[in-house]
C-alpha positions in Angstrom: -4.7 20.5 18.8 -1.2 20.3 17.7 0.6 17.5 16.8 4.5 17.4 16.7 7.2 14.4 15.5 10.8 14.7 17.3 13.5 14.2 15.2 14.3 10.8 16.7 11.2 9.6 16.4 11.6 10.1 12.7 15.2 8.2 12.9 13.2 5.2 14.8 10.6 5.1 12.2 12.8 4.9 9.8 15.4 2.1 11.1 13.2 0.4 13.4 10.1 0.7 11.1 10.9 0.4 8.0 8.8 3.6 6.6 10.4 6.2 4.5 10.0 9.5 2.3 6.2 9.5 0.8 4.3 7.3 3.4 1.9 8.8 4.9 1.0 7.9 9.0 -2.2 8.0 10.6 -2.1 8.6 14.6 -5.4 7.4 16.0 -7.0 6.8 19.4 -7.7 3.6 20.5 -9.4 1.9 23.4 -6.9 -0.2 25.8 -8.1 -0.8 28.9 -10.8 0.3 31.5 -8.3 1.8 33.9 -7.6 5.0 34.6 -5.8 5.6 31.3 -8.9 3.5 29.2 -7.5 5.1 25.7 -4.1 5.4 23.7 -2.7 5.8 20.7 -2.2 3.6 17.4 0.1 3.9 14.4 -0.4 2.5 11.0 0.2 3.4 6.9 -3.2 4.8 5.8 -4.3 7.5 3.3 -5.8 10.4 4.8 -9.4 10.7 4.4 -10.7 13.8 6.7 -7.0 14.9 8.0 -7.4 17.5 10.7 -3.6 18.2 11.2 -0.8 17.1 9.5 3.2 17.6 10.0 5.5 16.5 7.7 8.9 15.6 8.5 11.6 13.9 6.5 9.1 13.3 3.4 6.7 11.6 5.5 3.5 12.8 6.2 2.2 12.1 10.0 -1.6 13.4 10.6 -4.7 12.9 12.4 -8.3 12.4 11.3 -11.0 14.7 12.6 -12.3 12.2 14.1 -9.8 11.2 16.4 -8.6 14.8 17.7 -11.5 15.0 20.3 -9.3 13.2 22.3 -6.7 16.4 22.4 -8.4 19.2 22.6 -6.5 22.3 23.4 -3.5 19.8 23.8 -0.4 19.0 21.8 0.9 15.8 21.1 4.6 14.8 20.6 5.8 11.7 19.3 9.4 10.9 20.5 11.7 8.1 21.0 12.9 6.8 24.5 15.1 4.3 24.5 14.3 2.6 21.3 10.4 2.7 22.0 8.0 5.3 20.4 6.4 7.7 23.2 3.4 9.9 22.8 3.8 13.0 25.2 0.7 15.4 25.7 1.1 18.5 27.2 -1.6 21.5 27.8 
């Protein structure tokens, strides 16, 4: 699993979310729906507790839990900006 944060996402983070150098962002899965895409992903300010990957970009620290990485698997996730809106791309 990799995990990846374009450099416009960082930009959007930073104007459009108010974070900045030294927080520290948890990506986690999250149940949405029973459809064909029943899971996503969730942001939030949290303090690693079982981190098992990390990027840091900027000063700020993005990473995922071990317990959320099942979900990606031999996959890497981006996060990007579109338009003003915070995408989550997996590729194989």
């Amino acid at each position: 699993m990799e995990l990846s944060v374009s450099p416009s996402a960082v930009t959007c983070f930073q104007q459009e979310w108010g974070y900045r150098q030294g927080d520290r962002i948890r990506i986690f899965v999250r149940y949405i729906s029973g459809g064909t895409e029943p899971y996503g992903f969730g942001i939030m300010l949290d303090d690693p507790m079982d981190p098992a990957t990390t990027v840091v970009e900027e000063r700020m620290t993005f990473y995922m839990e071990s317990k959320d990485v099942w979900f990606l698997e031999r996959k890497k996730l981006t996060i990007d900006c579109q338009e003003g809106d915070i995408v989550f791309v997996v590729a194989d």
